[in-house]
N, C-alpha and C positions, 0 to 999 in steps of 0.2 A: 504493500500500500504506500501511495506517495504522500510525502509529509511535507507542512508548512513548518514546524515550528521548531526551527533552528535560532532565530533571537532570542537572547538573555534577556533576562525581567532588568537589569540594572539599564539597560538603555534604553528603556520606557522613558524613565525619568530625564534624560535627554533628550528627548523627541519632537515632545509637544510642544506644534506651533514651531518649528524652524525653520528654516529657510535656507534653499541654495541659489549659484546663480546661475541666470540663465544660456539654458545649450540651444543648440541645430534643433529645429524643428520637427515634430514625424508627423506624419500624415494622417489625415481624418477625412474621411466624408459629413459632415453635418446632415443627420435625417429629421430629425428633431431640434429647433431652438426657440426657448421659450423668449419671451421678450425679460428683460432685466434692464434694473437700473446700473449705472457705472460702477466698476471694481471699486471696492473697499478697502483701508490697510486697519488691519487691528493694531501694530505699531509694536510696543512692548505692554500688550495686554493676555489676559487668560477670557478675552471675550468671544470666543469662535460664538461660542453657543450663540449671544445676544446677537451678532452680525447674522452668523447663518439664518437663524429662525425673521430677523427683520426680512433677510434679503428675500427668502422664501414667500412671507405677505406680500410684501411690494410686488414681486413677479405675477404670483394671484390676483392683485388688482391690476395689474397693468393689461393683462388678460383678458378683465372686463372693462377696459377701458377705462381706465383710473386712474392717471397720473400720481403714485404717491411715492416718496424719498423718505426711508424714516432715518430716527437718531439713535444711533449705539449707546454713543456718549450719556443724554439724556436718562435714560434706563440705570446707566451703569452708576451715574453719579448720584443718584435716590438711593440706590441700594448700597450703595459704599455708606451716605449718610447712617439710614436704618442702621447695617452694620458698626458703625462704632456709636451710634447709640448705646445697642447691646453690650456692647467690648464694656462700654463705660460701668452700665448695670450689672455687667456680673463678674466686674471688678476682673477680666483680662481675660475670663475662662472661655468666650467663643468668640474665636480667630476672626479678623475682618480678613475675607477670600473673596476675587471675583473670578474663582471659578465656580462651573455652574455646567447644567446642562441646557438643549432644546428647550423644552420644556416649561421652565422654571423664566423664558422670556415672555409666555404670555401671562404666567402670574404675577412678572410685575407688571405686565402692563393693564392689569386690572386693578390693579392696586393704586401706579402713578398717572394710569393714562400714556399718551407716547406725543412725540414734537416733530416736526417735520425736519429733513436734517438740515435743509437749511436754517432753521431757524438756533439748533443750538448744535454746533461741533467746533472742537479746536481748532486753530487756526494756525499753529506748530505742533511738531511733533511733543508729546507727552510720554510719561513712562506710567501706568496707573499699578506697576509691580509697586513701583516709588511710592504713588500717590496713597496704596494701601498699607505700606508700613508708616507713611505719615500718618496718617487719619490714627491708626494706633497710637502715636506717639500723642499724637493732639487729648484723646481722650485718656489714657494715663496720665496729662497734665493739668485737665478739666478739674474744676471745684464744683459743677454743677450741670447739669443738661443746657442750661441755657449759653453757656459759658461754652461748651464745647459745641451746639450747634451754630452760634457765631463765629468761634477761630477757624472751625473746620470750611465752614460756609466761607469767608476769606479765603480763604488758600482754593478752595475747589472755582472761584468766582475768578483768581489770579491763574489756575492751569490749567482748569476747560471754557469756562466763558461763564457770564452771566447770565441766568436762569432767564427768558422773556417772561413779562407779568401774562401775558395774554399771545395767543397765536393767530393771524389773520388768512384764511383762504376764500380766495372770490371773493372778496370784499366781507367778510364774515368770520365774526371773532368766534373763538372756539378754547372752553379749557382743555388741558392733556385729557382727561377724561373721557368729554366728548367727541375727540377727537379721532382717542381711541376705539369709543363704542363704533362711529360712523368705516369703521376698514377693518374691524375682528369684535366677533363676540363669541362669549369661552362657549365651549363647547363645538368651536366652529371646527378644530383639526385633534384626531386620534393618534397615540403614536401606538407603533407597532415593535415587537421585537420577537425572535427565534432563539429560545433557548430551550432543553426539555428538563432540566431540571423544576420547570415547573409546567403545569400541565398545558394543553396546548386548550386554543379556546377559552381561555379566561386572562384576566389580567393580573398582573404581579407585582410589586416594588420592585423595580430592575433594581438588582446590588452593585451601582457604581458609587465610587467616592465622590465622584460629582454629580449625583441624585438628591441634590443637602434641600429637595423640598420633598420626597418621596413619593416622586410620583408613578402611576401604574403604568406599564406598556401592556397591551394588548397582544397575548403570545401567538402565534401561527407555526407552521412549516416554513419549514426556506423555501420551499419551490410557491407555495400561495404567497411568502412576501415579494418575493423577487418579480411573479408575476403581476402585482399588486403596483409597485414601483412603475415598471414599464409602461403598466397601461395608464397609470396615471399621467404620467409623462407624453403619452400619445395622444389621451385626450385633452393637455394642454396645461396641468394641473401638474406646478413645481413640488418637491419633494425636500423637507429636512431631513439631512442626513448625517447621521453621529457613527463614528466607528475610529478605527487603530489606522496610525497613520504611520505607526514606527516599522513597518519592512520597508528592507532595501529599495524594492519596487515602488515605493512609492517617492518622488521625484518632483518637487513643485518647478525645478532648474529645468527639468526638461517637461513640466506640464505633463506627464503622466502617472498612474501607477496602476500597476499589472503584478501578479503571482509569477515564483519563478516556472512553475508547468504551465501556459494558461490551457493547456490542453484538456486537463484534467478539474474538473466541476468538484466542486470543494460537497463532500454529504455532510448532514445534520450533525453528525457522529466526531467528524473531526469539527466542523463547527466550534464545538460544547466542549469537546476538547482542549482547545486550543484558548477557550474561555477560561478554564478550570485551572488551567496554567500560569495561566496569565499572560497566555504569548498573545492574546487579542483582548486589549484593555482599549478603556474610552477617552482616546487624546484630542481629538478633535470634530469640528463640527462647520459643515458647509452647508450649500443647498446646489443638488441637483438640481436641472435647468436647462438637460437634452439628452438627444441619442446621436448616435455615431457608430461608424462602424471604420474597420482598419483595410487595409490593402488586401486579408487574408478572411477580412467579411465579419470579424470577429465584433463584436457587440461591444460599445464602450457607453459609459454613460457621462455629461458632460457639467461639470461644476462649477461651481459661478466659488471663488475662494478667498480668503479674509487677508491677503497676506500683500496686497498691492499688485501694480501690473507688470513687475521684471521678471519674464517668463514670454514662451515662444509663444502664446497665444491671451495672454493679455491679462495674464491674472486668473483664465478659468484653465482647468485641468479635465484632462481622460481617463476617467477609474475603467478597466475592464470589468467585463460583468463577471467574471471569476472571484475580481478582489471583491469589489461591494459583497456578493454572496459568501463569501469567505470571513472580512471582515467589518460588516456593519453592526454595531451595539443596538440600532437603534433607528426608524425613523418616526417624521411626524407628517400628517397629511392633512388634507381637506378633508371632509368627510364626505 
């Protein structure tokens, strides 16, 4: 039986989120491309999640005709806040983290509402690894809530921009709230995931370390998610997508990643395997956003990706459908 799982667990923790640079080109047929807004750079953040899952909506609406751009930043600077809140309340014992999954971007945005991204993004490059051990540092020095939502609020107002009181479209004011209800309301997208450790047809707490809101996936077969993905995708209907981004094969420099057999269709069995190991852990998170195929006819799927556009095709990448069926934790869809 042919094996994937030759990477050490210690170079997990190198992985996530890196970047190479850009090679020679390989070639694609484009069968599928959904409409998207322009490449994104997460910069020096742990924000895949919040990029992918925006970029996914926006392609949704653009779909039905909906011009919308949303804000990373926005999202991320609520929840950083909330977070040393906490830090401050339980006197150090829960970490300010912006990692996170899929998932865990539409509950905050029912929480803060969302901003269009013109209306709030940095305007230089930021570090928000940085800006999360500040915020710690601010609320260890806090004498009070109030005390520490004002210093923290200075600093976050000096390195991502100042919050707008009010958001205008078409001539019509709008809070993040409603702004949010008018382009997602919860219940709008399910996420799905294949693992048989827990039974198929029902849903489960996926156990990643970045599920910190515990949310359920919807378990299946690989062969009904995979086919699930595809035709989503053909009927026009972009896909988030969460999975391990740490094999070789996978290549943001040359804009592709593929398994070293692609010959060979990954089963359920090495799957769960390869889970259980830890050789397929949850580093990253994009949104599909086409189909494609190779010179040899071979099925790729196309991703819109968080990391800028120094890359032979612009920032988006080619998963073969071997890797995604191999290595996806996770996706989230329409319903």
């Amino acid at each position: 039986m042919k094996r994937f799982f030759f990477i050490l667990p210690i170079i997990f923790l190198l992985v996530s989120c890196s970047r190479q640079e850009p090679t020679k080109p390989y070639a694609f047929h484009n069968d599928v491309m959904l409409k998207t807004t322009p490449v994104k750079d997460q910069g020096k953040s742990e924000l895949c999640w919040d990029y992918a899952m925006l970029a996914t909506i926006e392609t949704e609406r653009l779909q039905l005709g909906d011009s919308v751009n949303l804000s990373p930043d926005y999202l991320a600077r609520l929840w950083l806040q909330d977070q040393a809140r906490t830090y401050y309340l339980t006197r150090g014992r829960v970490k300010v983290s912006l990692r996170g999954m899929m998932s865990m971007t539409l509950h905050l945005m029912e929480r803060y509402g969302i901003q269009p991204f013109d209306s709030y993004h940095p305007f230089g490059a930021i570090s928000y690894m940085a800006l999360t051990k500040a915020s710690m540092q601010v609320a260890r020095a806090a004498t009070s809530l109030q005390r520490l939502d004002d210093r923290l609020g200075d600093l976050l107002d000096k390195q991502i921009g100042y919050l707008p009181p009010t958001l205008f479209m078409l001539g019509m004011g709008y809070t993040p709230q409603q702004f949010a209800q008018s382009i997602y309301l919860p219940g709008d997208y399910i996420a799905l995931t294949s693992f048989t450790h827990h039974p198929f047809g029902k849903p489960f707490v996926l156990e990643s370390p970045d599920n910190r809101m515990l949310d359920s996936f919807y378990n299946i077969p690989i062969d009904r998610l995979m086919k699930t993905i595809v035709s989503h995708l053909r009927h026009g209907h972009p896909v988030c997508w969460e999975g391990d981004i740490s094999e070789p094969g996978f290549n943001f420099a040359r804009g592709i990643a593929t398994l070293p057999d692609e010959d060979h269709a990954p089963t359920q069995q090495e799957r769960q395997r390869a889970f259980e190991l830890f050789l397929t852990t949850d580093d990253h998170c994009m949104e599909l956003c086409g189909l494609a195929h190779d010179r040899h006819g071979r099925l790729f799927f196309i991703a819109k990706n968080s990391w800028g556009t120094n890359n032979p095709y612009g920032g988006f990448m080619y998963l073969s459908y071997n890797y995604v069926r191999m290595k996806t934790i996770g996706v989230m869809l329409k319903r």
